[in-house]
VEXNUKE-466381 format. One record per residue (C-alpha): residue in three letters; x, y, z. Coordinates in Angstrom, 1 decimal, padded with zeros to 4 digits. Each point is the difference from the previous one (the first is absolute). Layout:
<pts>
+-----+--------+--------+--------+
|   r |     xx |     yy |     zz |
+-----+--------+--------+--------+
| ALA |      X |      Y |      Z |
...
+-----+--------+--------+--------+
</pts>
This chain:
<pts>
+-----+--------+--------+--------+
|   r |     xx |     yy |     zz |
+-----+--------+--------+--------+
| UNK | -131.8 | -056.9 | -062.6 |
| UNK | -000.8 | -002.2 |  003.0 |
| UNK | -003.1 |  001.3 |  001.7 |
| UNK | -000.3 | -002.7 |  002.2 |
| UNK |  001.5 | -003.4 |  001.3 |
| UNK | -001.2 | -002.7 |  001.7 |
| UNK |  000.5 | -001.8 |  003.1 |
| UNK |  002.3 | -002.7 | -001.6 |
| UNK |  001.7 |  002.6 | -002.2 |
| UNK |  003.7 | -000.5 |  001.5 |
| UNK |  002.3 |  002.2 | -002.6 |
| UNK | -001.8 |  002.5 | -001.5 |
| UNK | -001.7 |  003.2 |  001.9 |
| UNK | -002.2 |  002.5 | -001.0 |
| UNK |  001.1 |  003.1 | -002.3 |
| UNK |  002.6 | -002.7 | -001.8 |
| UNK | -000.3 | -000.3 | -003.7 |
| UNK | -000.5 | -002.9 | -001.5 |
| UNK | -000.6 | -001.8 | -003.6 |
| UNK | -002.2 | -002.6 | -000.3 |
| UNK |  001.4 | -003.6 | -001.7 |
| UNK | -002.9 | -001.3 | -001.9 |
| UNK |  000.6 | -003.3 | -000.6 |
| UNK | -001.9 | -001.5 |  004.0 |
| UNK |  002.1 | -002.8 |  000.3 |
| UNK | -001.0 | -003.0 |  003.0 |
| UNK |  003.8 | -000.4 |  001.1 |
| UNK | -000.4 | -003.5 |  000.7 |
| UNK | -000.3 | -002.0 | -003.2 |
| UNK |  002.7 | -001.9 | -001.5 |
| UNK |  000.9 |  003.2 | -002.2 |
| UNK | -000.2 |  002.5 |  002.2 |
| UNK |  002.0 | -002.4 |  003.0 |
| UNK |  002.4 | -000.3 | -003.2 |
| UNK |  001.0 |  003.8 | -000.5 |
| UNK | -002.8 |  000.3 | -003.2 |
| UNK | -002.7 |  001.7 |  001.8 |
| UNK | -000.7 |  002.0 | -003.2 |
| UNK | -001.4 | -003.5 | -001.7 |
| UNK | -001.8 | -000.9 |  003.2 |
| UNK | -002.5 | -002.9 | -000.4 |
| UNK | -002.6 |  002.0 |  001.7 |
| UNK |  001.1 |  003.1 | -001.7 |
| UNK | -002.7 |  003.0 |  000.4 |
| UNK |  000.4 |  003.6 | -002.0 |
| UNK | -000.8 |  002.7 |  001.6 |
| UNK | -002.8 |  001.7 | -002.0 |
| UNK | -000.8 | -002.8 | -001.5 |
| UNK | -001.0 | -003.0 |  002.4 |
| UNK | -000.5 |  002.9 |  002.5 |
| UNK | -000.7 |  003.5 |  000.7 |
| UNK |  003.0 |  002.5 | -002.2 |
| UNK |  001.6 |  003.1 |  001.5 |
| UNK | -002.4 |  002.4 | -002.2 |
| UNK | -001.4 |  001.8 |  003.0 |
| UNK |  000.3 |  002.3 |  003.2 |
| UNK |  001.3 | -002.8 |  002.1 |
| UNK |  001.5 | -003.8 | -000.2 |
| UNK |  000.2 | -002.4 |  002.7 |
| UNK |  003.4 | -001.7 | -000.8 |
| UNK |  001.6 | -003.0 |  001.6 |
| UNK |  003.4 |  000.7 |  001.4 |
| UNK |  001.8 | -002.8 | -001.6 |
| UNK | -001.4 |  001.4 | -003.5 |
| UNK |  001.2 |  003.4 |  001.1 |
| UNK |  003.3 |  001.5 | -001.0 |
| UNK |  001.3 |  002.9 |  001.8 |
| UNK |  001.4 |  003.2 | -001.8 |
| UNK |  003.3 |  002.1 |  000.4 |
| UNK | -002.0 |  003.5 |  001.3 |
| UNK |  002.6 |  001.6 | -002.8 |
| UNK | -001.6 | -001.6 | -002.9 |
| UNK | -002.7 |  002.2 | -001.4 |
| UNK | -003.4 | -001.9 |  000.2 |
| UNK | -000.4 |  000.4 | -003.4 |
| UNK |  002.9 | -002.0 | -000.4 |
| UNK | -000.8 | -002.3 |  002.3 |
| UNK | -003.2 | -000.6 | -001.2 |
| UNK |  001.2 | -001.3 | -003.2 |
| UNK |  002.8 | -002.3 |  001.5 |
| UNK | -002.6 | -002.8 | -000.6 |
| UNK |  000.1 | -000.2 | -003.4 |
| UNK |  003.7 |  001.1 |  000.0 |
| UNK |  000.4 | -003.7 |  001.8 |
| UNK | -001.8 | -001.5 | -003.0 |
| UNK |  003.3 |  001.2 | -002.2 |
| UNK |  002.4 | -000.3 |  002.6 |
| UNK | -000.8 | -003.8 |  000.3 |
| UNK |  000.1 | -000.5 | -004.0 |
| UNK |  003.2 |  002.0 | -000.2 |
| UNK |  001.8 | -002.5 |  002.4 |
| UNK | -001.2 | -002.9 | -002.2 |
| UNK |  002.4 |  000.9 | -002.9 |
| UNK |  003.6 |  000.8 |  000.0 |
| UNK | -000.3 |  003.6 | -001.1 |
| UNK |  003.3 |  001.8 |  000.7 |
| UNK |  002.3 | -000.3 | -003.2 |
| UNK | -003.2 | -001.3 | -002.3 |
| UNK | -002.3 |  001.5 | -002.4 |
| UNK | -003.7 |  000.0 |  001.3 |
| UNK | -002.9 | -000.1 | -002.0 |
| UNK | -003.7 |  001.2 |  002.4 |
| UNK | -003.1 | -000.2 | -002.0 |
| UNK | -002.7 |  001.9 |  001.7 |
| UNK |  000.9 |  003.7 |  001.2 |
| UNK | -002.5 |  000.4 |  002.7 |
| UNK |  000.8 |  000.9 |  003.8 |
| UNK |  001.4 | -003.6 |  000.3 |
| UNK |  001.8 |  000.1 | -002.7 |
| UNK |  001.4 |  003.6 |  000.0 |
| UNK |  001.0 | -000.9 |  003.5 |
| UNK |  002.1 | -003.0 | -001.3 |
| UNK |  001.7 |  001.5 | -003.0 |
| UNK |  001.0 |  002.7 |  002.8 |
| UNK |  001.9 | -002.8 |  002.4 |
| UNK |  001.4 | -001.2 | -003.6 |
| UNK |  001.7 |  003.6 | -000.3 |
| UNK |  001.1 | -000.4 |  003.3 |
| UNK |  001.1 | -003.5 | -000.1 |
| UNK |  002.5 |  000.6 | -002.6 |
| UNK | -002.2 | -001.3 | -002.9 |
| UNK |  002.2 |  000.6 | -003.2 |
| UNK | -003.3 |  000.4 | -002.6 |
| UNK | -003.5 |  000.3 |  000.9 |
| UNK | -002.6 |  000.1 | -002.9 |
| UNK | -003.9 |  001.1 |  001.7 |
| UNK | -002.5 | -001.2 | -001.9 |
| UNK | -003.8 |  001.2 | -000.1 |
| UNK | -002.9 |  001.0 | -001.8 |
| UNK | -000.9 |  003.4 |  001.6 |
| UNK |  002.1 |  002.7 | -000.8 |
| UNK | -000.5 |  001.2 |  003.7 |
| UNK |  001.6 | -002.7 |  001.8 |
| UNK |  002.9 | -000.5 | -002.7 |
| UNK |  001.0 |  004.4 |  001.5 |
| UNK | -000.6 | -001.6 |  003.5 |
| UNK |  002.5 | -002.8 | -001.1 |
| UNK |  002.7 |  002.5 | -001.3 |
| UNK | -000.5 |  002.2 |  003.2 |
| UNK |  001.3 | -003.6 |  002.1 |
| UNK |  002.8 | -000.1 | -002.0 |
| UNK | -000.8 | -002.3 | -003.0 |
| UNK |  002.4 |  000.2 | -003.1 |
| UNK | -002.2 | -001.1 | -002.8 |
| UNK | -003.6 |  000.6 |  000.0 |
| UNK | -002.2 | -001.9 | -002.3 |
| UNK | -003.7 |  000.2 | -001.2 |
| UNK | -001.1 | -003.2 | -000.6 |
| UNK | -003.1 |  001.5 | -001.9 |
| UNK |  002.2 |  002.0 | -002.2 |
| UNK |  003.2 | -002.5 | -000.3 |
| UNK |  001.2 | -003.6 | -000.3 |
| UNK |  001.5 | -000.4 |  003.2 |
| UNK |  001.6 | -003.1 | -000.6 |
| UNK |  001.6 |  001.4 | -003.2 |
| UNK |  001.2 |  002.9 |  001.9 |
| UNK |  001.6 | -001.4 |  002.7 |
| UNK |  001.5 | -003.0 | -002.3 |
| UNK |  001.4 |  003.0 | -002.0 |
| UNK |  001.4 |  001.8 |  002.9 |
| UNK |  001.3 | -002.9 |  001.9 |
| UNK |  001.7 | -000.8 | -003.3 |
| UNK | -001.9 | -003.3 | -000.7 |
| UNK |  000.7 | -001.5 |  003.4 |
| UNK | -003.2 |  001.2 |  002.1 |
| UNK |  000.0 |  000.6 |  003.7 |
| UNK |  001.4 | -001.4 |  003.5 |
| UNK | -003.6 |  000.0 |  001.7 |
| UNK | -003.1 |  000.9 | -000.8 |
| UNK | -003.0 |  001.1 |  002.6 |
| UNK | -003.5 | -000.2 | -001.0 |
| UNK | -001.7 |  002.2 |  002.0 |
| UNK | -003.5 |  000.4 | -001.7 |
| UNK | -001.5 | -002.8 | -000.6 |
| UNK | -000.5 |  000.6 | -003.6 |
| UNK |  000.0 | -002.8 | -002.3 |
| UNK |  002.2 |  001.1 | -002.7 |
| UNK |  002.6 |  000.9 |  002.6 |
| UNK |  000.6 | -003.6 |  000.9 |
| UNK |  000.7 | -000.8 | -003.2 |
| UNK |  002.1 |  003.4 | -001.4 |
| UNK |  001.7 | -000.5 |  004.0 |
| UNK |  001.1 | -003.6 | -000.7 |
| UNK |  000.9 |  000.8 | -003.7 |
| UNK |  002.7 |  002.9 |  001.1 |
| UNK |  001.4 | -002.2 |  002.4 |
| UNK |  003.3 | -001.1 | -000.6 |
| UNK |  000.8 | -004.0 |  000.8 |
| UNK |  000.9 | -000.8 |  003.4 |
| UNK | -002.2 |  003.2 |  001.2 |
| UNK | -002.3 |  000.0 |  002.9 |
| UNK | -004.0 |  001.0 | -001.0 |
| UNK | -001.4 |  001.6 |  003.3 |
| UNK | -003.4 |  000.0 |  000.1 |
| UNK | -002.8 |  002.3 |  001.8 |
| UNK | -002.6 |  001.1 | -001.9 |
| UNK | -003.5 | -001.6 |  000.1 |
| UNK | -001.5 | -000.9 | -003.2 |
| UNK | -004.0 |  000.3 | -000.3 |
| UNK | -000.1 | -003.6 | -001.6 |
| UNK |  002.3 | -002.7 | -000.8 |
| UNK |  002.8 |  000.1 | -002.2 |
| UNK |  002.3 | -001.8 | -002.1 |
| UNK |  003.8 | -000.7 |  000.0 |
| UNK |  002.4 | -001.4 | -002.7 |
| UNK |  001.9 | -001.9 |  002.4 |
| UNK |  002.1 | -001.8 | -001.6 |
| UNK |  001.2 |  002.8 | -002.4 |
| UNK | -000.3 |  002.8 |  002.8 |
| UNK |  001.3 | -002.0 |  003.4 |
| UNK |  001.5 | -003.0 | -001.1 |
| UNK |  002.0 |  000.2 | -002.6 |
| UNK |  001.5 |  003.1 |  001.3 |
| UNK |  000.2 | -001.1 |  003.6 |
| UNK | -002.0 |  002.5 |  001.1 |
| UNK | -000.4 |  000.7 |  004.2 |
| UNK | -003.7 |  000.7 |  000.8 |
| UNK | -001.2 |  001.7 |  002.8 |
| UNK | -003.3 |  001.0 |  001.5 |
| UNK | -000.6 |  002.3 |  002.4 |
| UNK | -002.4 |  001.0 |  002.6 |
| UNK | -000.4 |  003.3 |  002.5 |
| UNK |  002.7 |  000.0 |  002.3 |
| UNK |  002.2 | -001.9 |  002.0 |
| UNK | -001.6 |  000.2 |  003.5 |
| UNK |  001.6 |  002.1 |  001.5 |
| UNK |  003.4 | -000.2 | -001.4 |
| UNK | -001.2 |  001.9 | -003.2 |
| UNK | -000.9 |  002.8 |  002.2 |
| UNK |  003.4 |  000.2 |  001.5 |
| UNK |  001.4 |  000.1 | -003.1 |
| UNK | -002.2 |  003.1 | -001.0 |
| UNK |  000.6 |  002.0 |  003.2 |
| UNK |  003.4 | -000.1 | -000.9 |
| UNK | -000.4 |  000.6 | -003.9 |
| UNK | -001.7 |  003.1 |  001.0 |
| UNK |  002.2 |  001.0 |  003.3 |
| UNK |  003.0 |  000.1 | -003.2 |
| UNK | -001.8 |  002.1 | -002.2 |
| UNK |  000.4 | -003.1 | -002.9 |
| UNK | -003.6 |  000.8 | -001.4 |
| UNK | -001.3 |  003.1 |  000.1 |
| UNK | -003.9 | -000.3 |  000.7 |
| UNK | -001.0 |  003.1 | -000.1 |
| UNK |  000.3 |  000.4 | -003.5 |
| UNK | -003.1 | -002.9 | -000.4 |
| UNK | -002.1 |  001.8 |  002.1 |
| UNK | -002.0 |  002.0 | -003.1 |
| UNK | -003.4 |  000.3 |  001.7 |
| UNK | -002.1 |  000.6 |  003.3 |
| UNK | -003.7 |  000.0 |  000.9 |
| UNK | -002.3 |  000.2 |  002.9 |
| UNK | -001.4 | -003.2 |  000.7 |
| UNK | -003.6 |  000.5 | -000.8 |
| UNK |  001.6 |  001.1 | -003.2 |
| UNK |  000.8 | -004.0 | -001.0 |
| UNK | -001.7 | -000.4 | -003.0 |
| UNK |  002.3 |  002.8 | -001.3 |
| UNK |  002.4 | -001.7 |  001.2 |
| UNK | -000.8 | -003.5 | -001.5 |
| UNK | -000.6 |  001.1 | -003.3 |
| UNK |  002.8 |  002.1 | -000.3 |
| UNK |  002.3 | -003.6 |  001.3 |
| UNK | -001.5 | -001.8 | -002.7 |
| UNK |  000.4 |  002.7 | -002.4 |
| UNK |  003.9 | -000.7 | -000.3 |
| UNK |  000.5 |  003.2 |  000.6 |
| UNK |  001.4 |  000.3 |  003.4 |
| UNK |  002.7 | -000.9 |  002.6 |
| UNK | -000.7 | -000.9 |  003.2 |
| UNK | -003.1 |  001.4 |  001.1 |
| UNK | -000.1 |  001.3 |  004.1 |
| UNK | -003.5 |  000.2 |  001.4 |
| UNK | -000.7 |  002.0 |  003.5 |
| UNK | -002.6 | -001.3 |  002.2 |
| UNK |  000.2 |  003.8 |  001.7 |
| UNK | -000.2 |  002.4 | -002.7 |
| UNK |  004.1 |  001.3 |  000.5 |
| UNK |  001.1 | -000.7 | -002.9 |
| UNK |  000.0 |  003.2 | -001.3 |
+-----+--------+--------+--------+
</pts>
């Protein structure tokens, strides 16, 4: 909520309720002048290069800010951010009509497998190692959950595809082994969308797992600024992905640590922190 604006503030007033985008982009460099301010060359993240949104009060450029529909709960509203992150990798594959293959269950990618159902996916396996977010992947709608630390997951989709793997596969996690079960499952002339950040480099069999199967790559980054966030308002304003049900947890914020470790624990959705003790 808007506590304050400033003198050069010309849109927004105080009381509105805003999200924050957290990419800072420059808006004058070739990419951003170009309609890619997500990848701008003089990209800052917000939390990272600068000060995060982790306390009482922000001070938040208007062009970063994006304002809410007041009928949106602010729970859900203050998860749209990361709901952009799958918004943008679901409109890099043709879903409707395909099968769908998401490795990595987390927010992210419960949130995706959710615009799947919606989008008219025809299959969509979840894959994950933590038995927590596999039930938060079934809760978004995914048909066929699979626990990569308890299964083959290339066997099983292989078998349940009937040999001929899938239309698109999302890597959401950054896990090694999912680049390599992802591109094995996926069927020639598939498109690979990628968004997970490894922790060190990796290695591809190109020619076997692009090449030769004519394979469409695709990375992706954040959001498209602020097109992505259209795209969300409206995602939400038709009930498509229901995030409510992601929402598992909520803390104080001088409770973070709880907070924190539970998030890396696996064992969570989307975790809501109050700066003014209402949560409860």
């Amino acid at each position: 909520k808007i506590m304050e604006v400033g003198k050069e503030v010309s849109d927004l007033r105080e009381g509105d309720i805003v999200s924050g985008e957290t990419h800072i982009f420059c808006g004058k460099c070739f990419q951003c002048r170009t309609g890619n301010a997500h990848i701008c060359e003089r990209m800052l993240l917000r939390g990272v290069d600068t000060d995060g949104c982790f306390a009482e009060y922000h001070v938040l450029n208007e062009q970063h800010a994006w304002l809410n529909d007041r009928k949106i709960p602010i729970e859900v509203a203050s998860a749209q951010e990361p709901l952009g992150n799958a918004v943008h990798a679901a409109s890099a594959a043709e879903i409707s009509g395909n099968s769908v293959a998401i490795f990595g269950c987390g927010p992210i990618g419960a949130c995706l497998i959710g615009l799947c159902k919606s989008f008219g996916a025809t299959k969509i396996f979840g894959i994950d190692i933590v038995d927590y977010r596999l039930k938060l992947a079934k809760d978004m709608g995914g048909d066929v959950l699979i626990d990569g630390s308890q299964q083959d997951p290339v066997k099983e989709i292989m078998r349940l595809t009937d040999g001929r793997g899938v239309d698109a596969f999302f890597e959401m996690s950054g896990a090694q082994p999912s680049f390599e079960e992802g591109f094995r499952v996926l069927r020639p002339g598939g498109t690979a969308i990628l968004f997970g950040l490894p922790s060190k480099k990796i290695e591809l069999d190109v020619a076997n797992w692009i090449v030769f199967k004519d394979a469409h790559v695709r990375g992706v980054f954040g959001r498209r600024l602020f097109g992505t966030w259209y795209k969300t308002a409206e995602v939400l304003k038709a009930g498509q992905v229901d995030l409510t049900r992601l929402i598992t947890h909520r803390f104080d914020l001088e409770e973070f640590s709880k907070a924190f470790a539970l998030m890396k624990s696996g064992r969570s959705g989307k975790i809501i922190m109050y700066p003014n003790k209402k949560h409860g």
